[in-house]
N, C-alpha and C positions, 0 to 999 in steps of 0.2 A: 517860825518853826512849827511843823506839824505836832500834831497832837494825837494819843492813838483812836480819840474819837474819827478822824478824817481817813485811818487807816484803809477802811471799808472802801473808800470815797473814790482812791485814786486808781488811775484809767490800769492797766492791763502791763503797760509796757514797763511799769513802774510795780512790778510783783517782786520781783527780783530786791528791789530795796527794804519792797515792804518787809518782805523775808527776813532780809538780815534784822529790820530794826526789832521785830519780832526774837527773835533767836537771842539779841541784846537783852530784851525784857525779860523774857523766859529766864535766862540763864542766872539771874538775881533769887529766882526761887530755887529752895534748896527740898527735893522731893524725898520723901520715903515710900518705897513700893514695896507692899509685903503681900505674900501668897505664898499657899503652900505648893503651889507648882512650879518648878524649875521652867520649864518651858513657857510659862504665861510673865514669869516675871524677868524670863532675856528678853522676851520679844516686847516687853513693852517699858524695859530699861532702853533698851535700843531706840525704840520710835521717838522715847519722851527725851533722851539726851542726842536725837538727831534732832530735834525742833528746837533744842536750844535750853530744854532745863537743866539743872542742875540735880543729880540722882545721890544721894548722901549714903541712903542704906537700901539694901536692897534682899529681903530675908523675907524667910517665913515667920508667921504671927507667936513668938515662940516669950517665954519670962524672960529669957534673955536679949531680946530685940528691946523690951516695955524696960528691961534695966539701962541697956545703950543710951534709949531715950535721953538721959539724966544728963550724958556729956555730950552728945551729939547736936549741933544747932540745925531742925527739923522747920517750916514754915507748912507742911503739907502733908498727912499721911495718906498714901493712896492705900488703899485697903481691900483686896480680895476674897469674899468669905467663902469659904467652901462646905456645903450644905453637908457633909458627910465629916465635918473633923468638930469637937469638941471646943470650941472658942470663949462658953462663955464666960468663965473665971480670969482667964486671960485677958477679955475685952473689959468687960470689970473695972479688971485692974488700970487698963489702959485708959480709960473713960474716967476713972474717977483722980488719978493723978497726973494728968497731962490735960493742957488746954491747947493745944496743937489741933488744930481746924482736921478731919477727918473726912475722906470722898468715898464711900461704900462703893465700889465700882463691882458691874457685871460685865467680866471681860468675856463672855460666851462669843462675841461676833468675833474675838481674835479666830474663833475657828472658822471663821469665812475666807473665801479666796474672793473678795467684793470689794476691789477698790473703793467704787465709791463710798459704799457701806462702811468700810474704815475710814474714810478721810471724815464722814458727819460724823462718826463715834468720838473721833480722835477730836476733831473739833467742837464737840461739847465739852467731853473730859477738858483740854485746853481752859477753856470758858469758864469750867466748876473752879478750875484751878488758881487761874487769874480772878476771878472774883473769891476765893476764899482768902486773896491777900487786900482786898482795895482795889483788887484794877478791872472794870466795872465798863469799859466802854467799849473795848473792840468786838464787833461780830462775833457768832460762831463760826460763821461763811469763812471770814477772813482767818480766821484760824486752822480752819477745815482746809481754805489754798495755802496757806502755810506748809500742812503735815503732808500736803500734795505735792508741793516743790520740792520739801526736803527728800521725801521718800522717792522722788524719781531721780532727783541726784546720786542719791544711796545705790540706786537700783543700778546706775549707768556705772558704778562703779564695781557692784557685785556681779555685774554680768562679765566683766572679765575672769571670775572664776566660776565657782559653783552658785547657780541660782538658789535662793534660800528661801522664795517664796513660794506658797504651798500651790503647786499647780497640780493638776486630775493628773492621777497616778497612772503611770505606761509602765512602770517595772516595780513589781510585787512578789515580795519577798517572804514565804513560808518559814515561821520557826516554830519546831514542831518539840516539845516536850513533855517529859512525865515528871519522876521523881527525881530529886536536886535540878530541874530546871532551873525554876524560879532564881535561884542563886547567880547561875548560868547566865541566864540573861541579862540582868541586873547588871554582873562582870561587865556581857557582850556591852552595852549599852554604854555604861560606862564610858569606854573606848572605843565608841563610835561618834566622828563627828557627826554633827546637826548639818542640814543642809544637801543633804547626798538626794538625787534623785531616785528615789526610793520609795513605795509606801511600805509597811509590815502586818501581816497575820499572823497574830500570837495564839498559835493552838496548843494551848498545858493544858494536860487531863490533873481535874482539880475539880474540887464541887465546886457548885454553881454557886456557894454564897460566897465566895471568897475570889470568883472573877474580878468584880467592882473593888477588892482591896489591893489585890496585884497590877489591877491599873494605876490605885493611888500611888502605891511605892513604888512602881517603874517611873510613874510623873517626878517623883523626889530625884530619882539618878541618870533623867534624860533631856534634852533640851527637844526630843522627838514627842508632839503632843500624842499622848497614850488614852484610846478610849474605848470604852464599851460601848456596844453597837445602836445606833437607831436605824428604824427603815428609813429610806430616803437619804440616808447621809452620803453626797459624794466623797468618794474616798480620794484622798490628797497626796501629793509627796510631803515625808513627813511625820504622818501620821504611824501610831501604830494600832492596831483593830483588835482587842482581845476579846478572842472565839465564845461567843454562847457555848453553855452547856446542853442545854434545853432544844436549843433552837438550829437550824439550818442557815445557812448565810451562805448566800450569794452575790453579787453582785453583776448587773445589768449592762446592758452596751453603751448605757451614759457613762456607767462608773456609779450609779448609786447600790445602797444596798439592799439587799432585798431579805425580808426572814421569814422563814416558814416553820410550821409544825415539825420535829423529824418524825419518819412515817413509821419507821421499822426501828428496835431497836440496837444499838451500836456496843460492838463488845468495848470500845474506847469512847472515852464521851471530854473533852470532846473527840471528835475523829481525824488524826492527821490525814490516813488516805483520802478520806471524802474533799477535808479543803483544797488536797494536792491536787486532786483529780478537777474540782470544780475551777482550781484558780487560774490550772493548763489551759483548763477550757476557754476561761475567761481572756487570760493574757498569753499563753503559747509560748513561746521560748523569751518571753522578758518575766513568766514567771523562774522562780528558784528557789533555794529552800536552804535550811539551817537544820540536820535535827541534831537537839542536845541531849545532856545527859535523862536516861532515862531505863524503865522494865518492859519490857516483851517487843513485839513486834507492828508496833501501830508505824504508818510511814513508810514500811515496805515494798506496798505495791503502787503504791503513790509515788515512791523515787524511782520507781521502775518503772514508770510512765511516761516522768520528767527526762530520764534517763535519753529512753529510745527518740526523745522529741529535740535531742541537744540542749534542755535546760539543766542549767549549773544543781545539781548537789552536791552538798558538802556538809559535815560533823564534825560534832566536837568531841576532841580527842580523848581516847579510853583514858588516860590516865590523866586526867584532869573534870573527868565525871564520878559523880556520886552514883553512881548505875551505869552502866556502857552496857550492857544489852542492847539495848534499842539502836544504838548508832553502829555498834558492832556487825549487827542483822544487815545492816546496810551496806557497810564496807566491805564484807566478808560474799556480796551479792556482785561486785565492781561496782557498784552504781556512782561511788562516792570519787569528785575529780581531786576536794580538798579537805584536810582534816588538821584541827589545830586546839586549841584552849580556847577561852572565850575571847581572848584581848587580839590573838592571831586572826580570828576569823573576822574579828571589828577589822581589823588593819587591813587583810585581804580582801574583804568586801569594798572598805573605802576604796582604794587602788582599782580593783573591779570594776565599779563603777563611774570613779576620774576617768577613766578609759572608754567609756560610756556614750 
């Protein structure tokens, strides 16, 4: 009988078993994944219960996860810190009344579209995993072809419907808000599946210190990874991009992004026209737009744009905003093809885009 030292060992044609005996071991360990982001902890409840572990709890780092603990039988906690939330009382607690082996994981490459790059991550993690119980001899390699089988089987399955992996964005989607946005969105999201071929520009006029917060809480109510900008970041389907206040944002003929000074000042900041205008430019009629609830008239000549170009506008409906001016401006202009609440335009967008 093999041993999982020899797992490594055996020729190519024989991956397939190794696979299963692999998925057998795994699934003896019983995981906890905890992160404060909804998005980082499906997609990596999914990878680690398609390789064969066992996922018990799956929460953010919260008193009442550290209370679960007590009845829950745990052999692993995976652990995601996020450098902007308060943990250390919490961690504290969890450190000083639990002997449960802990993997401080930095899941930043989940934002890469880099096979390979994800099968060595996934195959160390694996390695951390299996060695914080005793099992101490199989590869990384060999675990890294593991997370490489499984995930291409997944894949040959999910390609009969919507593709879920994050590939370079061809349809970019403007949502353009002011006051009760944030609310608005939150709704939209909610009620939108994960998966849509899609990326998002979230333009809410909002000071600039409170961009990086409306990321965190969109990440709490979306499985859509939600982030504020860097240069050079290819933008993904998936993703959602929330707009500098300060800054310009573009994006280039790769698909990365690009940020500049703004030169002149903006009676809206950020500025829906400018993104509407610059995203036309970028993507042409597979851009489209959202505006929500909001005051004055920012989005107007940027849906007039979109308009004459045959790209889709659409708003959310006067009487499910905290402000309809602004989407009012719009519809009252014809610009606008569809208008609904937040959970209608999720549902009309998905459809939209199934059709895609």
């Amino acid at each position: 009988m093999d041993t999982p030292d020899t797992y490594a060992k055996r020729p190519v044609k024989n991956s397939s078993m190794i696979s299963s005996m692999l998925s057998q071991e795994l699934s003896q360990i019983r995981i906890a994944v905890i992160s404060n982001s909804v998005s980082q902890r499906k997609q990596l409840k999914e990878a680690l219960e398609n390789v064969g572990l066992n996922i018990v709890i799956n929460e953010p780092l919260t008193p009442t996860f550290v209370r679960k603990l007590d009845s829950i039988n745990v052999d692993v906690i995976l652990l995601d810190l996020d450098e902007h939330s308060d943990y250390e009382d919490i961690l504290d607690s969890l450190l000083d009344n639990h002997s449960t082996p802990i993997i401080f994981n930095d899941v930043s490459v989940l934002t890469l579209n880099e096979p390979q790059v994800l099968a060595r991550w996934y195959g160390k993690l694996l390695k951390k995993i299996s060695s914080s119980v005793g099992q101490n001899t199989i590869a990384e390699k060999t675990y890294a072809d593991h997370y490489n089988q499984t995930s291409s089987q997944k894949l040959s399955i999910l390609n009969k419907g919507f593709r879920t992996e994050d590939s370079l964005a061809r349809n970019v989607w403007v949502l353009g808000a002011s006051l009760g946005g944030p609310d608005a969105v939150k709704e939209f999201f909610k009620y939108l599946p994960s998966g849509l071929p899609v990326a998002f520009i979230l333009t809410q006029h909002l000071g600039a210190n409170f961009i990086g917060l409306l990321a965190e809480q969109l990440n709490q109510v979306t499985d859509y990874n939600v982030l504020t900008p860097t240069a050079g970041h290819v933008v993904r389907h998936n993703e959602v991009i929330v707009m500098p206040v300060n800054e310009h944002l573009t994006i280039n003929p790769i698909g990365a992004i690009e940020l500049k000074p703004i030169k002149q000042e903006q009676q809206y900041s950020p500025s829906i026209n400018m993104v509407l205008t610059d995203m036309l430019a970028r993507y042409g009629k597979n851009t489209g737009t959202i505006i929500f609830s909001g005051m004055g008239d920012d989005g107007l000549k940027g849906c007039e744009e979109l308009h004459k170009k045959g790209a889709m506008v659409w708003t959310q409906s006067a009487d499910s905003c905290v402000i309809s001016s602004m989407p009012e401006n719009i519809v009252e202009k014809g610009f606008v093809s569809f208008t609904g609440s937040p959970k209608r335009l999720a549902e009309k967008l998905y459809d939209y885009l199934r059709d895609d």
